[in-house]
C-alpha positions in Angstrom: 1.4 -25.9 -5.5 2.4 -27.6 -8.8 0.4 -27.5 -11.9 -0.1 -31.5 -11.0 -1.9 -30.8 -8.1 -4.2 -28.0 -8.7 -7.8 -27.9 -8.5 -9.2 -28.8 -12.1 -12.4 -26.9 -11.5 -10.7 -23.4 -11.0 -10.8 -21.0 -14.1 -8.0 -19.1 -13.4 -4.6 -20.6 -11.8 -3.1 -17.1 -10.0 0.2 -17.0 -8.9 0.3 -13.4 -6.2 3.9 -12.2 -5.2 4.8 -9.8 -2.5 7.7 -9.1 -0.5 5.9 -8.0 2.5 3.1 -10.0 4.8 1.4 -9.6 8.6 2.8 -12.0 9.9 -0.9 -11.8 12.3 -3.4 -9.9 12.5 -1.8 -7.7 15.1 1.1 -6.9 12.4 1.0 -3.7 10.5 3.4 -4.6 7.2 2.0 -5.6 4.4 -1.4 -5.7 5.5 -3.3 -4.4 2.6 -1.5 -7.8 1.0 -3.4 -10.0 3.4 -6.7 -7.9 2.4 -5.9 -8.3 -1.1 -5.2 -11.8 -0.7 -8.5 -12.3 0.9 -10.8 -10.7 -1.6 -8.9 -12.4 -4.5 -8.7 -15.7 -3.2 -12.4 -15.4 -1.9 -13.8 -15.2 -5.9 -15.7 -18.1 -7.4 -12.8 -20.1 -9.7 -9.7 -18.4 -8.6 -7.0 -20.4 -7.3 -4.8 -18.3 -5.3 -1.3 -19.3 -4.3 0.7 -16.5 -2.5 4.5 -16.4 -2.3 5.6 -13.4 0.4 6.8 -13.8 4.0 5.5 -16.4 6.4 2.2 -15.3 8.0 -1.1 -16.2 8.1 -3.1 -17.1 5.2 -6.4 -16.4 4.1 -8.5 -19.7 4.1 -9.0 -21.5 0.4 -5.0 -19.7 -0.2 -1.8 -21.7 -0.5 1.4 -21.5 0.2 3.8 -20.6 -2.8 7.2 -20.9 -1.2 9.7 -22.9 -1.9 13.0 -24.8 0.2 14.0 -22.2 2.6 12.2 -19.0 1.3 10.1 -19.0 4.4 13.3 -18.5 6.9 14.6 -16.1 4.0 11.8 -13.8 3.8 11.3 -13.7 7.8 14.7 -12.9 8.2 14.5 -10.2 5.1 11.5 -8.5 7.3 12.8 -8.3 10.5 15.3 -6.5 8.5 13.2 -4.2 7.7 12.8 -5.6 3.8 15.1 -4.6 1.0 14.1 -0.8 1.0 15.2 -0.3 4.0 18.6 -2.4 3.5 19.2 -0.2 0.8 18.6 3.3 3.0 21.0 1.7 5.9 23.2 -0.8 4.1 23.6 -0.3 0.3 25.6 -3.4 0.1 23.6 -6.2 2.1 20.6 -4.5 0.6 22.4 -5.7 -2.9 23.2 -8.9 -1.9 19.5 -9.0 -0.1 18.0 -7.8 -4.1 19.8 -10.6 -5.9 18.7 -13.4 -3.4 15.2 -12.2 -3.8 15.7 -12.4 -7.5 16.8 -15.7 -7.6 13.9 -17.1 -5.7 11.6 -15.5 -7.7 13.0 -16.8 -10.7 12.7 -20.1 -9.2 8.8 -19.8 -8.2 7.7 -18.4 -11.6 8.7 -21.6 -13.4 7.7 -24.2 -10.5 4.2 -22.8 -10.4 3.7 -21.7 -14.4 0.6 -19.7 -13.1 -2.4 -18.7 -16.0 -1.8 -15.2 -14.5 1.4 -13.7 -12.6 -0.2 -11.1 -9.8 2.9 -8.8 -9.1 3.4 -6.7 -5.8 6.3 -4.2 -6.9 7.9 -3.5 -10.0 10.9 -5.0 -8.7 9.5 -8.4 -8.5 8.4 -8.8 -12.1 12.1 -8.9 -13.1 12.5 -12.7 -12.8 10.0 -13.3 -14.9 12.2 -13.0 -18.2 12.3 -15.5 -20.0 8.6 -16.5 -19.4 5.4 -15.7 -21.1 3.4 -15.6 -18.5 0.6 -12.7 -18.7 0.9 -10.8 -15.9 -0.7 -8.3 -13.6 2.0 -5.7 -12.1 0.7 -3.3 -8.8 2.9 -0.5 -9.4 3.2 1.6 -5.8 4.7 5.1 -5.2 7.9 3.3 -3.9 8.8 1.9 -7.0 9.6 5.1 -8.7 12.8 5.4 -6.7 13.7 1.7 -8.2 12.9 2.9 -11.2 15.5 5.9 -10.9 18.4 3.0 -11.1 20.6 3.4 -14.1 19.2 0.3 -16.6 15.9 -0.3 -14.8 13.6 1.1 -17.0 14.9 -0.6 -20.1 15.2 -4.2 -18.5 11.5 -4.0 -17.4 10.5 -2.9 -20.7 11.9 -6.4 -21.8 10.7 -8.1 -19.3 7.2 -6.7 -20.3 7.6 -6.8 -23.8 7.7 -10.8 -23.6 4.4 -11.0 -22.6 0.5 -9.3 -21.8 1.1 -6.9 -19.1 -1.1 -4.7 -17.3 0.6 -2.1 -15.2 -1.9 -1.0 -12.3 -0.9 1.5 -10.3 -3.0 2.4 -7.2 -3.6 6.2 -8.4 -4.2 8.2 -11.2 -1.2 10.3 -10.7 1.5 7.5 -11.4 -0.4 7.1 -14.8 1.4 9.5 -17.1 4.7 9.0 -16.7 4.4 5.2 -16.6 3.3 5.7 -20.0 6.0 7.7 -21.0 8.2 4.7 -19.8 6.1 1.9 -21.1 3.2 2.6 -22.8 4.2 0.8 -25.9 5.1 -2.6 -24.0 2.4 -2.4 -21.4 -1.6 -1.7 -20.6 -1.6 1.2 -18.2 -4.5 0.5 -15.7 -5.3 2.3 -12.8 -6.6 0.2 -10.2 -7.0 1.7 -6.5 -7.1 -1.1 -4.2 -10.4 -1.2 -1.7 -10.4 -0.8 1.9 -12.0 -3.4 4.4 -15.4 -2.7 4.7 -15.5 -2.2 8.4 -13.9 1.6 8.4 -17.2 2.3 6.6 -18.8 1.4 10.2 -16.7 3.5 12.5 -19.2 5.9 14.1 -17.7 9.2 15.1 -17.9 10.5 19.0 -17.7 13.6 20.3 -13.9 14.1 22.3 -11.6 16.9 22.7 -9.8 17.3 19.5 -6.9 14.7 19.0 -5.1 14.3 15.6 -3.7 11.4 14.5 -0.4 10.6 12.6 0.1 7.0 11.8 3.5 6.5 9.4 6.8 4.5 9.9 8.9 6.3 11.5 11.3 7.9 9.0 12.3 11.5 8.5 11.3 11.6 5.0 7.6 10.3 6.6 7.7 12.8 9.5 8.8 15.5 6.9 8.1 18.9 8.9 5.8 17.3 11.5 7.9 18.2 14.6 9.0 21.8 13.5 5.5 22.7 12.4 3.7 21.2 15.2 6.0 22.5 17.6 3.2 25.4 19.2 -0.1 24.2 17.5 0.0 21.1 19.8 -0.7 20.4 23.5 -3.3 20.1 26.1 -6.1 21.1 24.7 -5.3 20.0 20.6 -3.6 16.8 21.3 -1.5 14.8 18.7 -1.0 11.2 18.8 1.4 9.6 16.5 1.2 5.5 15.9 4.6 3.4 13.9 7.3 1.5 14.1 10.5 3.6 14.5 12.6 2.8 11.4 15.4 5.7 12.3 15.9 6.9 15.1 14.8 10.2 16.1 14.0 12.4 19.2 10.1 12.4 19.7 9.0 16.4 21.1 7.7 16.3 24.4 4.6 17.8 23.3 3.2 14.5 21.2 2.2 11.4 22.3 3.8 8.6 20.7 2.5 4.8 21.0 4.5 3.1 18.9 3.6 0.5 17.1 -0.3 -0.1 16.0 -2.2 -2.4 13.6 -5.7 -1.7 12.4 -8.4 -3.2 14.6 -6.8 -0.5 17.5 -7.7 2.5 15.0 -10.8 1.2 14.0 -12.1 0.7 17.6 -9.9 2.7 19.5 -8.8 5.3 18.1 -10.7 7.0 14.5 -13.7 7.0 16.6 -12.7 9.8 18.7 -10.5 11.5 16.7 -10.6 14.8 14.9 -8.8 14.0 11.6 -5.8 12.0 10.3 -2.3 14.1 9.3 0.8 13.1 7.1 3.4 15.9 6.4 4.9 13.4 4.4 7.8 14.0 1.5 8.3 10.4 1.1 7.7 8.6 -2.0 4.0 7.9 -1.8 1.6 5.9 -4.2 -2.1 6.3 -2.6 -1.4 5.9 1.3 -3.7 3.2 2.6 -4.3 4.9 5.6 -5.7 8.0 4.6 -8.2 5.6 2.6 -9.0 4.1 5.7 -9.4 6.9 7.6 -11.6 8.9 4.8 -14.1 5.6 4.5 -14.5 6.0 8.5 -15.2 9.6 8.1 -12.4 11.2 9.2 -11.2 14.8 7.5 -7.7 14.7 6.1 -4.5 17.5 6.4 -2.1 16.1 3.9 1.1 17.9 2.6 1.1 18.9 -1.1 1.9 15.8 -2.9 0.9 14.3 -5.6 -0.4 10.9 -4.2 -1.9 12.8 -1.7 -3.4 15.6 -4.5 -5.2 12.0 -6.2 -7.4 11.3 -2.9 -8.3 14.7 -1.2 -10.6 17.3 -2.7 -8.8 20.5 -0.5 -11.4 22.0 1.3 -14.3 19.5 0.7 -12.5 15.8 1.7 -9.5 17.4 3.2 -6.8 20.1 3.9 -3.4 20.2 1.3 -0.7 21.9 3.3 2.5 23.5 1.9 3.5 25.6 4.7 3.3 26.1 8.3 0.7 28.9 8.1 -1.3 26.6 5.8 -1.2 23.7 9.0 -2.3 26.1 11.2 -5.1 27.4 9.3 -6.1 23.6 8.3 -6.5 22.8 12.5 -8.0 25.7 12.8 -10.5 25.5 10.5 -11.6 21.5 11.7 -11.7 22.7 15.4 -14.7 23.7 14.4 -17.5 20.8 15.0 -19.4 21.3 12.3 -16.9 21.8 9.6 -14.7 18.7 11.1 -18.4 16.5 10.5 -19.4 17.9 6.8 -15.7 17.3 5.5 -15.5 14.0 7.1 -19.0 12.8 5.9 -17.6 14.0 2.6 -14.2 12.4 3.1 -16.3 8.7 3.6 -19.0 9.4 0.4 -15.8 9.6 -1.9 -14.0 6.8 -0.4 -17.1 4.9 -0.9 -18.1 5.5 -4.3 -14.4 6.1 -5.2 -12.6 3.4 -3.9 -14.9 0.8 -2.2 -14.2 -2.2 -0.2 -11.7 -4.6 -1.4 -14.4 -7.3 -2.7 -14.8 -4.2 -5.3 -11.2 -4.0 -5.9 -10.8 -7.9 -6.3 -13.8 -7.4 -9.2 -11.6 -4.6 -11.2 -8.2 -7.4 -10.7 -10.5 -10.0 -11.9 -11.4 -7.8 -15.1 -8.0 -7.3 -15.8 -6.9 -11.1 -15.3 -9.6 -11.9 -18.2 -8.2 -9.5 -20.3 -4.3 -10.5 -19.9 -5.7 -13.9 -20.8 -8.1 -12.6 -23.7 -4.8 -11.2 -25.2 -2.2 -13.9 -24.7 -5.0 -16.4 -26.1 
């Protein structure tokens, strides 16, 4: 949308970026974009235009791409996006980085948004040159972006150019972002929401089945297989929901599904299940998932990371896990009915007072739009 033909009775002119999109409701990327998307576009006086792969869009939100971005992006995320270019293919991931740049430079100045909404660090780089105020979601993934020789120092120029808010989606990211760009930049812990239906999942009682739901990657799966290999089977079942992003041989004793998206868990599947688990060594900001799964009362066992540190409370939300003994005393522990309820109960009080639903985390974005625009007045 140009500046031409906006709406003159919107306050605020926002211009979202994201490089990953559901492409339906049935499609598991990106989908805490499209939730996002829907509780920010859904505010009295915002005017919401979204660039990010082709999908469907939130009514009252418009379309920000440009020529042939549409066929670009789709063909990006069948890919499996530029992360995962870079894992497989170093150099078509490259080549894939500097055709995403290049668009984005191009849709900054066509729009000239009040307020730049940005979805990855890596997608405020285009913005040099601007002075658009902008709003950067910082995610766990970014901090191996920001382990490239040079990247730190050209986003602090790219921030230093205008009002930034940095809002990353937990506490934990916090201090070292300030380290980094504290003196160019706001930092502002946002967590994003969750949709307020997981607060309406109401538990059953079933034989005890634990969930895994994670791309499929071995830094995802961490020590899943080894350590489950034994604790698993018959009568403690685990089911394990993804898209296979490297191959690997699935154990006998698990049942994979593949693929899921989020109206399957909700109905399906977190009502009759004992608890979610990630063994996870991946790069992780606040794992949407386990936010989902706390706000539908489901206890957590979570390896011993720090994103995972910033939303469970070991032993009252939760189970932190740093070895196989820990796993085993963790399942062991939430076999037991009563235990498994109180921790889950707990699990869904924090994420509700915590975290909320994502009409709560569209009210803290909207605080920090007024602000970016307070500043740059």
């Amino acid at each position: 949308m140009t500046p031409a033909s906006r709406d003159k009775a919107a306050d605020l002119h926002l211009f979202m970026v994201s490089t990953s999109y559901p492409v339906d409701a049935r499609d598991w990327q990106g989908r805490f974009i499209a939730d996002m998307a829907v509780a920010v576009g859904a505010r009295a006086g915002t005017e919401l235009t979204l660039w990010a792969p082709p999908g469907t869009l939130p009514e009252g939100v418009e379309s920000g791409l440009l020529g042939d971005d549409a066929d670009w992006l789709r063909a990006l995320s069948r890919r499996g996006g530029i992360a995962s270019l870079l894992r497989t293919n170093r150099s078509a991931g490259g080549v894939a980085a500097v055709g995403l740049l290049r668009r984005l430079w191009r849709a900054y100045r066509h729009h000239r948004p009040d307020v730049a909404h940005v979805n990855w660090l890596q997608n405020a780089l285009p913005l040099w040159g601007t002075r658009t105020p902008a709003l950067v979601t910082v995610l766990g993934s970014d901090f191996g972006l920001l382990a490239l020789p040079g990247m730190v120092r050209a986003l602090r120029r790219v921030f230093r150019q205008r009002r930034t808010i940095l809002a990353p989606n937990a506490n934990w990211m916090s201090p070292q972002l300030s380290a980094w760009f504290g003196n160019v930049a706001e930092i502002r812990p946002i967590p994003f929401g969750v949709d307020a239906h997981w607060f309406e999942v109401a538990r059953i009682p079933a034989p005890p089945r634990w969930l895994a739901v994670l791309r499929l990657t071995r830094a995802k799966i961490g020590p899943l297989f080894e350590w489950g290999e034994g604790l698993f089977g018959p009568t403690r079942e685990l089911h394990l929901f993804g898209p296979m992003q490297e191959e690997m041989h699935i154990p006998a004793w698990l049942h994979y599904h593949g693929a899921t998206h989020p109206a399957e868990l909700r109905d399906i599947w977190f009502p009759q299940a004992a608890g979610l688990l990630t063994l996870s060594c991946h790069d992780e900001g606040r794992p949407q998932v386990i936010l989902e799964a706390m706000a539908a009362g489901l206890p957590v066992i979570a390896s011993d990371l720090p994103a995972h540190r910033d939303a469970i409370r070991a032993g009252e939300t939760g189970c932190l896990v740093a070895t196989r003994e820990d796993f085993a005393r963790a399942l062991e522990h939430l076999d037991l009915p009563e235990e498994n309820q109180r921790m889950g109960q707990m699990a869904r009080d924090w994420a509700r007072t915590t975290v909320g639903t994502w009409d709560d985390c569209a009210a803290r974005y909207a605080t920090a739009y007024a602000d970016v625009l307070r500043v740059s007045a």
